[in-house]
Wavefront OBJ file of the C-alpha trace (Angstrom):
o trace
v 108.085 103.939 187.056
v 108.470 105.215 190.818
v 107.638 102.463 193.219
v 108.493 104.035 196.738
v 111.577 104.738 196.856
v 112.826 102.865 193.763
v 112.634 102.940 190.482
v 110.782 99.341 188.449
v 111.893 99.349 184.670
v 112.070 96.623 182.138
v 116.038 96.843 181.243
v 117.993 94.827 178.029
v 121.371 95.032 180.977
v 122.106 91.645 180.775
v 119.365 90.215 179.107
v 118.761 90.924 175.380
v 115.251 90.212 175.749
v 114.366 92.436 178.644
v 114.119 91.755 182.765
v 112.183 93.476 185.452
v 114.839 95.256 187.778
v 113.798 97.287 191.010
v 116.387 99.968 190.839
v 117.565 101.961 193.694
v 117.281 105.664 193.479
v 120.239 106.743 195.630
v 122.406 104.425 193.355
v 120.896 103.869 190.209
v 124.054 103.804 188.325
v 125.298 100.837 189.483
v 123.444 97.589 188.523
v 124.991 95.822 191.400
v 122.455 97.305 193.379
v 119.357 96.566 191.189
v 117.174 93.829 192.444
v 115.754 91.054 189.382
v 112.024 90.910 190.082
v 111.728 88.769 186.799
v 115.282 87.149 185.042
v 115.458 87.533 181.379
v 114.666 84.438 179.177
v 112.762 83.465 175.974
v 110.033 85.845 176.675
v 110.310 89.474 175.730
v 109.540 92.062 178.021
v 107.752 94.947 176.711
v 106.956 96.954 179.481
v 106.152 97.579 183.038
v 102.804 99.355 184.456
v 101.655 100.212 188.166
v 98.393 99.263 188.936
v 97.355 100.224 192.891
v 99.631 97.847 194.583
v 100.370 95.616 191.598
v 102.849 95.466 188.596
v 101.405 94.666 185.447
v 103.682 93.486 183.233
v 103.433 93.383 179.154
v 105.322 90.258 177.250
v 105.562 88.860 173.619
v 105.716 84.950 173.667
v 106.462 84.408 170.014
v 105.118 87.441 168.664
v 101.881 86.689 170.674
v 101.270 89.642 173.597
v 100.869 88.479 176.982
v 99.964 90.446 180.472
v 100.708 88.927 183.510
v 99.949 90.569 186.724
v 103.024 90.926 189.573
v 103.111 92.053 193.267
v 105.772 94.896 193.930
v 108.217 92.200 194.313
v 107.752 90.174 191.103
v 105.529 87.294 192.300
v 103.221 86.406 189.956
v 99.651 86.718 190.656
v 97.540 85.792 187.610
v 97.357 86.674 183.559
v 95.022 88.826 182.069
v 92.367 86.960 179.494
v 93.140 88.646 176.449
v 90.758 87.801 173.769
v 92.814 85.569 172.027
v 96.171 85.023 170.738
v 96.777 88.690 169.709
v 98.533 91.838 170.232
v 98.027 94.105 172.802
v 99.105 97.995 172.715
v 97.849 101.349 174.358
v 96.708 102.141 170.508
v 95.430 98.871 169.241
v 97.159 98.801 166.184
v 99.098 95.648 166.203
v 102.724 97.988 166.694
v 104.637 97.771 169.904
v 107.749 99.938 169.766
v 109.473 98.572 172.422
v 110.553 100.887 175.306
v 108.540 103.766 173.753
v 105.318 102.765 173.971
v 102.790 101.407 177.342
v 100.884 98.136 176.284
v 98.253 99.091 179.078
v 97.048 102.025 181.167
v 96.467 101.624 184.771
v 94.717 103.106 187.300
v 94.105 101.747 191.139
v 92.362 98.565 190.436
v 91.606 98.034 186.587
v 93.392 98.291 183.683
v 92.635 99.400 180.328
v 94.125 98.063 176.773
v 93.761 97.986 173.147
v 93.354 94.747 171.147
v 93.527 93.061 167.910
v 94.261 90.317 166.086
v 94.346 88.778 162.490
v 90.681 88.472 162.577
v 89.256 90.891 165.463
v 89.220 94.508 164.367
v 90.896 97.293 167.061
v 89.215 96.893 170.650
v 89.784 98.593 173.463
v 89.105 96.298 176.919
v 88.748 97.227 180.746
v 89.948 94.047 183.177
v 89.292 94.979 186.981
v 91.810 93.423 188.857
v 89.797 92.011 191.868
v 86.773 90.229 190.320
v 88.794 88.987 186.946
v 86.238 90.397 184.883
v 87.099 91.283 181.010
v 84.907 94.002 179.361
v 85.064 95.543 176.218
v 84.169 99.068 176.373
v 84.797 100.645 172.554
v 85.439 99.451 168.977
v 83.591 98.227 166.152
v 83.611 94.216 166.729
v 84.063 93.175 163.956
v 85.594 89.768 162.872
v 86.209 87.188 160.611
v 85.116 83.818 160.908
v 86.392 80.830 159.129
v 90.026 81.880 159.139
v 93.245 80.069 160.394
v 96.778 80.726 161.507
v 99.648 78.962 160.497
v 102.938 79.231 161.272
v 106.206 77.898 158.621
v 109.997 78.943 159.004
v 112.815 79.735 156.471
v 116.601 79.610 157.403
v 118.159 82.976 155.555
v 121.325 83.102 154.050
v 123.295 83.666 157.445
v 121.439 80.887 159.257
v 119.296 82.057 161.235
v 115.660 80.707 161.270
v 113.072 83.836 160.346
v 109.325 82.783 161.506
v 106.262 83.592 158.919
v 102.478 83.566 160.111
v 100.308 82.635 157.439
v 96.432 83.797 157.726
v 94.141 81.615 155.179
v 90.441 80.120 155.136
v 90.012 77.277 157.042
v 88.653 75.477 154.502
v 91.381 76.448 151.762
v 92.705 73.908 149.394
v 96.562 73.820 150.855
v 97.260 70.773 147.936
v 97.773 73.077 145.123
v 99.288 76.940 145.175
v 97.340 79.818 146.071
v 97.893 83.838 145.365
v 99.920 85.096 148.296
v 100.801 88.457 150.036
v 103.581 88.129 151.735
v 104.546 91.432 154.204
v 107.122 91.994 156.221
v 108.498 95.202 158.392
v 111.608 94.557 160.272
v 112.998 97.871 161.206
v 113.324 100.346 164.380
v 113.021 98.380 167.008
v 109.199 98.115 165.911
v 107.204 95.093 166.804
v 104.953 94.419 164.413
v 102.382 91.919 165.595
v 99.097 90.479 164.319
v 96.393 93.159 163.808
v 92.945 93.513 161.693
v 93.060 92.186 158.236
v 90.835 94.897 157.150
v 91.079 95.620 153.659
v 93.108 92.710 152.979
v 90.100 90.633 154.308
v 88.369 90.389 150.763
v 91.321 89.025 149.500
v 91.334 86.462 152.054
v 87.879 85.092 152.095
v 88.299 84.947 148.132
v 90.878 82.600 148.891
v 94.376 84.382 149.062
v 97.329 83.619 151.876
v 98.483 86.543 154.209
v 102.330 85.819 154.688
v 102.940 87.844 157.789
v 107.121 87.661 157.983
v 108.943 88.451 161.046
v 112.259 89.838 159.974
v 114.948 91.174 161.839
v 115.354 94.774 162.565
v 112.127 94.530 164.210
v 111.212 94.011 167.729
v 109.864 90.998 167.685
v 112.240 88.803 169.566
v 114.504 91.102 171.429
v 117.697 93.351 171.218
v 119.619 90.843 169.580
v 116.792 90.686 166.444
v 116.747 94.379 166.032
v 120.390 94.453 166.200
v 121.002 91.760 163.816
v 118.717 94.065 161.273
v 120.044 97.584 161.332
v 122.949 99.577 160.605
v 125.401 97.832 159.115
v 123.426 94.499 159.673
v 120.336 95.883 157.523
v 120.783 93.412 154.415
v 119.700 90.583 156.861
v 116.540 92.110 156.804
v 115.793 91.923 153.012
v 117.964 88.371 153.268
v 115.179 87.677 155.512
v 112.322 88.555 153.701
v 113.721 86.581 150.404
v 114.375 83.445 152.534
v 110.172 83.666 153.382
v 109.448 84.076 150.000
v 111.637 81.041 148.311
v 110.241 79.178 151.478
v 106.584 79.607 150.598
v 107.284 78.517 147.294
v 109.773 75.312 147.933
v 106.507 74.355 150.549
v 103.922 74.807 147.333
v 101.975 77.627 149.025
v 102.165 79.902 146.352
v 104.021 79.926 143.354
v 106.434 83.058 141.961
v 103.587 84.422 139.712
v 101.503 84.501 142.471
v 103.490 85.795 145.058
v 103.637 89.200 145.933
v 104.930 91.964 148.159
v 102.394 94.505 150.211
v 103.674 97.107 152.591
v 101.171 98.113 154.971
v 102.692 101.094 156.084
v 105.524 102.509 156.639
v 106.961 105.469 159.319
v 107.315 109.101 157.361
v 109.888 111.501 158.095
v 109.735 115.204 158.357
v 110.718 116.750 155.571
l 1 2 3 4 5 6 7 8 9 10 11 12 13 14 15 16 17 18 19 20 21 22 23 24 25 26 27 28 29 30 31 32 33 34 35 36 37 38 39 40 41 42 43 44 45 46 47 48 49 50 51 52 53 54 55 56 57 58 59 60 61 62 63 64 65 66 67 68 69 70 71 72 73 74 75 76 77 78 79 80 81 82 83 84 85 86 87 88 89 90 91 92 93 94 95 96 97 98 99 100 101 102 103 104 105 106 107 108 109 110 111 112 113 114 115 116 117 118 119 120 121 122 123 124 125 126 127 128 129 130 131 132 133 134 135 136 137 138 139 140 141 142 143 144 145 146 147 148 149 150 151 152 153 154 155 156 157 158 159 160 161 162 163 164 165 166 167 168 169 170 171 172 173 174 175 176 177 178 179 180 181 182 183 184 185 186 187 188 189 190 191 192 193 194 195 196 197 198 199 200 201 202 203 204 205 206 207 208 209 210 211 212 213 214 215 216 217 218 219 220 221 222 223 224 225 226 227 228 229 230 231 232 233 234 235 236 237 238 239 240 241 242 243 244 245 246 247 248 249 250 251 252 253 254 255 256 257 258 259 260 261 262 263 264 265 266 267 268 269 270 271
């Protein structure tokens, strides 16, 4: 993104979870010369936007989207209300593929993003940056009442702790086991992030758990969790996904017979 006579980018150079450089166009190969508008830390970095005279910046704290708005040099001026503790994406499909994709669109003094959540179907949102104010301009509002989000962790067979988000009725009888879908993605650098139950909805409101699992491969925490899921690495992902499952179970969530796998989708090759 050209910002006078530089060039603003979200970069993984010395941070595997993404910083805000200003980058110098007469010397761009040398990151000497870059300038850290935002250091790397525990917070991914999605993506960078220009906004008039601003820098909107996307962010995933613990799979959760975030949107915090910047001046040119990196100085925090506010965060944008999101509905909730979502994702955010130009598409409003729960996916961020990070580096590919914009979280938000800008224009000279408003924004425009897609939302969803667990419970809040695909909505897209208008913030104007002067007055603050939040309107939703399409999508079918529909939600789901009554439900919760929890969150449990497994340690897989290399050590590493994988994070689960489990979607349930408020109300639901945690004491005994309960039929549970347990999903899981981990691959391409894809972020896969909370989005609209829809047609799994019935089978929460009857009662059922949503395991959402967060495995590596994915984009979910970084460079080093996609890393640490592809390529040679790619067993950790399926390690992963058992460690959830034999996690639910030693917790009493679920039991084996009623545990199950659902893949929501899936990316298709040309043939």
């Amino acid at each position: 993104m050209l910002v006078g006579d530089a060039y603003v980018a979200v970069t993984t150079h010395g941070a595997p979870r993404g910083r805000l450089v200003r980058i110098p166009l007469d010397s761009p190969g040398d990151p000497g010369a870059w300038t850290e508008l935002v250091p790397g830390g525990d917070v991914v970095l999605t993506g960078v936007t220009l906004a008039g005279d601003r820098l909107v910046l996307g962010e995933l704290v613990d799979t959760v989207s975030r949107i915090r708005i910047l001046d040119l040099d990196g100085a925090e001026l506010g965060e944008v209300p999101v509905p909730g503790a979502g994702s955010v994406s130009s598409v409003a499909q729960g996916v961020v593929a990070l580096g590919v994709m914009d979280q938000v669109v800008g224009c000279e003094d408003a924004i425009t993003f897609g939302y969803t959540s667990y419970t809040q179907s695909p909505t897209v949102y208008h913030y104007a940056l002067a007055s603050g104010e939040l309107t939703a301009l399409q999508g079918a509002g529909h939600t789901l009442p009554g439900l919760v989000t929890s969150r449990v962790w497994a340690t897989s067979k290399d050590g590493t702790r994988i994070p689960c988000t489990l979607v349930h009725r408020a109300d639901l009888d945690r004491t005994r086991p309960q039929p549970t879908l347990i999903h899981g993605y981990g691959g391409f650098n894809v972020a896969e992030l909370a989005s609209y139950l829809g047609p799994l909805a019935a089978f929460v409101e009857a009662g059922g758990i949503y395991a959402h699992a967060h495995l590596r491969g994915g984009g979910e925490f970084g460079l080093e969790w996609w890393d640490g899921g592809r390529l040679h690495n790619k067993q950790n992902t399926f390690d992963d996904l058992y460690a959830i499952a034999e996690q639910l179970i030693a917790d009493g969530v679920t039991v084996p017979e009623r545990l199950s796998r659902w893949r929501r989708w899936e990316p298709r090759r040309a043939r």
